[in-house]
C-alpha positions as a printed Julia matrix, in Angstrom:
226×3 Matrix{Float64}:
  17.35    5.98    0.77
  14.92    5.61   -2.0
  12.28    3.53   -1.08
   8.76    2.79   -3.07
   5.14    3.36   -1.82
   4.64   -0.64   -1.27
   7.69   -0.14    0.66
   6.88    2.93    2.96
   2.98    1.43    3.45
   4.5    -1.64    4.62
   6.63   -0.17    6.96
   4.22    1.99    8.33
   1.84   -1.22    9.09
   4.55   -2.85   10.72
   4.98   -3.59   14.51
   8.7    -1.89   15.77
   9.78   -4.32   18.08
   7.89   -7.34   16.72
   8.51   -7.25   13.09
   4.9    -8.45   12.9
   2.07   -6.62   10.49
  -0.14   -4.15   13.15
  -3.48   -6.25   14.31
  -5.89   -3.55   12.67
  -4.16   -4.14    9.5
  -3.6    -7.46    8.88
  -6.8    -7.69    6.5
  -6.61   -4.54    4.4
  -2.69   -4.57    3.95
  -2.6    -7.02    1.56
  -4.73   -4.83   -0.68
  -2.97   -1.89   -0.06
   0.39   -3.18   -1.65
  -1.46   -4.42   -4.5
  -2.58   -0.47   -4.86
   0.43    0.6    -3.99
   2.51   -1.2    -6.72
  -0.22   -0.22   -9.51
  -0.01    3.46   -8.21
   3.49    3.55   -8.47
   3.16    2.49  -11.91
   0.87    5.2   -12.72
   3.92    7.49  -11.42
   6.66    5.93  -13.14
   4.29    7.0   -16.42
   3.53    3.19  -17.13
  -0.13    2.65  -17.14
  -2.9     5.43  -17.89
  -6.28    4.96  -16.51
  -9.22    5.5   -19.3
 -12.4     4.36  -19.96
 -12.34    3.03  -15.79
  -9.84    0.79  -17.15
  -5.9     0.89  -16.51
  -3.76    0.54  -19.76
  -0.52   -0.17  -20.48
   1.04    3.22  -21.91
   4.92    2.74  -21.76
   6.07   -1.16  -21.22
   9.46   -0.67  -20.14
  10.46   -2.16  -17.02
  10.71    0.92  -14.03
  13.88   -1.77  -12.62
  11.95   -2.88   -9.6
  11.56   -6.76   -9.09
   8.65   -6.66   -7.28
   6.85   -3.51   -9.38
   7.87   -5.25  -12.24
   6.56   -8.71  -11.31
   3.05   -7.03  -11.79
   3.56   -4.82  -14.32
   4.27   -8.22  -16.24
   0.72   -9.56  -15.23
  -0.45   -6.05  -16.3
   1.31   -6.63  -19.8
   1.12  -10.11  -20.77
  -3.35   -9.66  -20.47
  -5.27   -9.18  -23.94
  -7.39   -7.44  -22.37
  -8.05   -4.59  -20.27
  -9.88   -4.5   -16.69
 -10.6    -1.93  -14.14
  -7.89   -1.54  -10.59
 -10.64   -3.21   -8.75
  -9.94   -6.81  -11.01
  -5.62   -5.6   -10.88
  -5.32   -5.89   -7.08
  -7.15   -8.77   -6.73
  -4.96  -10.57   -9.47
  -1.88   -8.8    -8.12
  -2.72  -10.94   -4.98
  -3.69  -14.36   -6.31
  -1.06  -14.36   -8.47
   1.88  -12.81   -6.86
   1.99  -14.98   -4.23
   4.18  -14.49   -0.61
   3.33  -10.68   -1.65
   4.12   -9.05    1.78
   7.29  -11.16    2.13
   9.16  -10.06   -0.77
   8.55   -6.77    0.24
   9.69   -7.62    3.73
  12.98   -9.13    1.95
  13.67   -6.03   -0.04
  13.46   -4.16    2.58
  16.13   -6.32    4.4
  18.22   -6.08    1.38
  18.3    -2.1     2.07
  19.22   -3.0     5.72
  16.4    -1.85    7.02
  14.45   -4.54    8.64
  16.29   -7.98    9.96
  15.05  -11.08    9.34
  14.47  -13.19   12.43
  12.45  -16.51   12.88
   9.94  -17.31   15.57
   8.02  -20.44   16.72
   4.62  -20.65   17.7
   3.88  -23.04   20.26
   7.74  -23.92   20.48
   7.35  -25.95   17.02
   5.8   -23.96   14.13
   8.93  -21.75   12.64
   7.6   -18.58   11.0
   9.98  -15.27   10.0
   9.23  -12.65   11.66
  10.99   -8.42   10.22
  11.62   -7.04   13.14
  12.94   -3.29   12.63
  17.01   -2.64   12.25
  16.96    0.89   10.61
  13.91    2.7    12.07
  15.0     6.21   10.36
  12.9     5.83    6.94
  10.4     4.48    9.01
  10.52    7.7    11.02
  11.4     9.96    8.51
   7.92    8.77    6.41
   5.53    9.26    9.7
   7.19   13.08   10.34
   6.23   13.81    5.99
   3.02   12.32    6.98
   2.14   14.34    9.58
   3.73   17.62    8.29
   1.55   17.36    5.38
  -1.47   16.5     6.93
  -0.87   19.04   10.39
   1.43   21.73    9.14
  -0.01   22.1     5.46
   3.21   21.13    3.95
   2.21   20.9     0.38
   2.03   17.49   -0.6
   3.35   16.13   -4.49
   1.95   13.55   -6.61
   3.47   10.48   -5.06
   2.52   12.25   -1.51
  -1.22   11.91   -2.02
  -0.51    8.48   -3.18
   0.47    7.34   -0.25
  -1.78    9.26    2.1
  -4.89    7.62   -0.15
  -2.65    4.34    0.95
  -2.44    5.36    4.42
  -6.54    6.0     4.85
  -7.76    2.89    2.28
  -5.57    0.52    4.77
  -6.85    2.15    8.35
  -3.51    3.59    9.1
  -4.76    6.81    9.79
  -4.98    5.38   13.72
  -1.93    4.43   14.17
  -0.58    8.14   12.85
  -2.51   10.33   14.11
  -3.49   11.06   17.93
  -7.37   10.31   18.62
  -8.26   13.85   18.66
  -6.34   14.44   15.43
  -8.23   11.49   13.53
 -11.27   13.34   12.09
  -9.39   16.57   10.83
  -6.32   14.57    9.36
  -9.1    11.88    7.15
 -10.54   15.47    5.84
  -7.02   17.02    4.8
  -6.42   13.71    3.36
  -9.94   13.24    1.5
  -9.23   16.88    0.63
  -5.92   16.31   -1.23
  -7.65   12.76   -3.02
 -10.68   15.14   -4.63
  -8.21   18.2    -5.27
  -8.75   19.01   -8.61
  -5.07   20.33   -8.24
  -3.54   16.97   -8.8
  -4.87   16.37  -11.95
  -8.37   14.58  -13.02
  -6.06   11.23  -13.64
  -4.41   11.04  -10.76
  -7.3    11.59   -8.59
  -9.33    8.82  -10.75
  -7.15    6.3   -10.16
  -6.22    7.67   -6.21
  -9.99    7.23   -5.81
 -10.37    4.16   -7.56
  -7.91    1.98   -6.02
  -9.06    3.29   -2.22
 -12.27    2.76   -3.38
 -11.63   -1.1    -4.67
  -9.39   -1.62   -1.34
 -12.39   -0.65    1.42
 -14.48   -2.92   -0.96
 -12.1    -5.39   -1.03
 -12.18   -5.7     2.4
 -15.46   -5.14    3.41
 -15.75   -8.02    1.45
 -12.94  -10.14    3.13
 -14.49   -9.38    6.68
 -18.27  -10.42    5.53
 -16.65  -13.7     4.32
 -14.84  -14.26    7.69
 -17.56  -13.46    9.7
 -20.3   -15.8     7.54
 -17.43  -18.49    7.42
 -17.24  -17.98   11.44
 -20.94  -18.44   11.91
 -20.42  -22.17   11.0
């Protein structure tokens, strides 16, 4: 089953039994699928990244609603702006984001969609898992890569930049593992191997999603001082 990078992230931040996002995650996520759907992009050969800006370099539709949905922000601008001002527009404008992932990956019969109530009266939906072999068959590729030098391809080190820029590398890898497997991984980004444009725009989007965040948490924490 084919499924995108948003996709695969998402599932890999996602609770098994639950069908809740992981605790650790809950903040950076958000900006992860936002770099996820532009990086995906940049693989289906629609956007180039120049001047520190992306630009639109083929605007055909890749046949992905939710891909699409921000390629069409990406299309419709005059202008042109760096990743860092494209996932933070990819959020405010696309809004329920995480859901319509979610629902796609329903669609594909892989998670189920369930509702819960908090405190007996608030009804929210809850994905818990229904299909957990992509889920499985993405952490095995992960770790192969990362443990067993499988050589990784172009949409490999997308994700694994993914996987570190969102703090998934904990939930991956075994504590003693940690530190070796964010080397290979910051290994692959830099590798001049890849190709100078894919590693600028691997490095720029995990660079704009720590800053993102940092950002988010500084904000909580001066908003929880009051």
């Amino acid at each position: 089953m084919n499924l995108n990078l948003a996709e695969e992230l998402l599932l890999l931040g996602l609770e098994t039994e639950t069908g809740e996002l992981m605790l650790n995650v809950t903040t950076s996520l958000p900006y992860g699928l936002a770099g996820a759907l532009l990086l995906e992009l940049f693989n289906y050969d629609r956007l180039e990244f120049a001047d520190n800006k992306l630009k639109v370099k083929d605007d055909t539709p890749v046949g992905d609603a939710v891909i699409d949905e921000a390629f069409a922000l990406i299309k419709k601008s005059k202008d042109s702006y760096d990743s860092k001002y494209w996932v933070k527009k990819i959020i405010s404008d696309m809004s329920e984001l995480t859901d319509k992932i979610m629902n796609n990956l329903v669609a594909k019969g892989i998670l189920k969609k369930e509702e819960k109530k908090i405190l007996w009266i608030i009804p929210i939906d809850t994905f818990p898992m229904k299909d957990p072999i992509p889920t499985v068959h993405t952490r095995i590729r992960i770790r192969e890569i990362v443990l067993e030098d499988i050589k990784p391809d172009r949409r490999d080190i997308a994700l694994l930049s993914l996987v570190k820029a969102t703090n998934l590398i904990d939930e991956l890898f075994l504590k003693e593992e940690r530190k070796q497997a964010t080397n290979i991984i910051n290994d692959f980004i830099e590798s001049e191997q890849i190709g100078k444009a894919v590693k600028d725009i691997n490095l720029e989007i995990t660079a704009t999603i720590a800053a993102s965040v940092a950002g988010s948490v500084a904000a909580a924490s001066v908003v929880g001082t009051y």
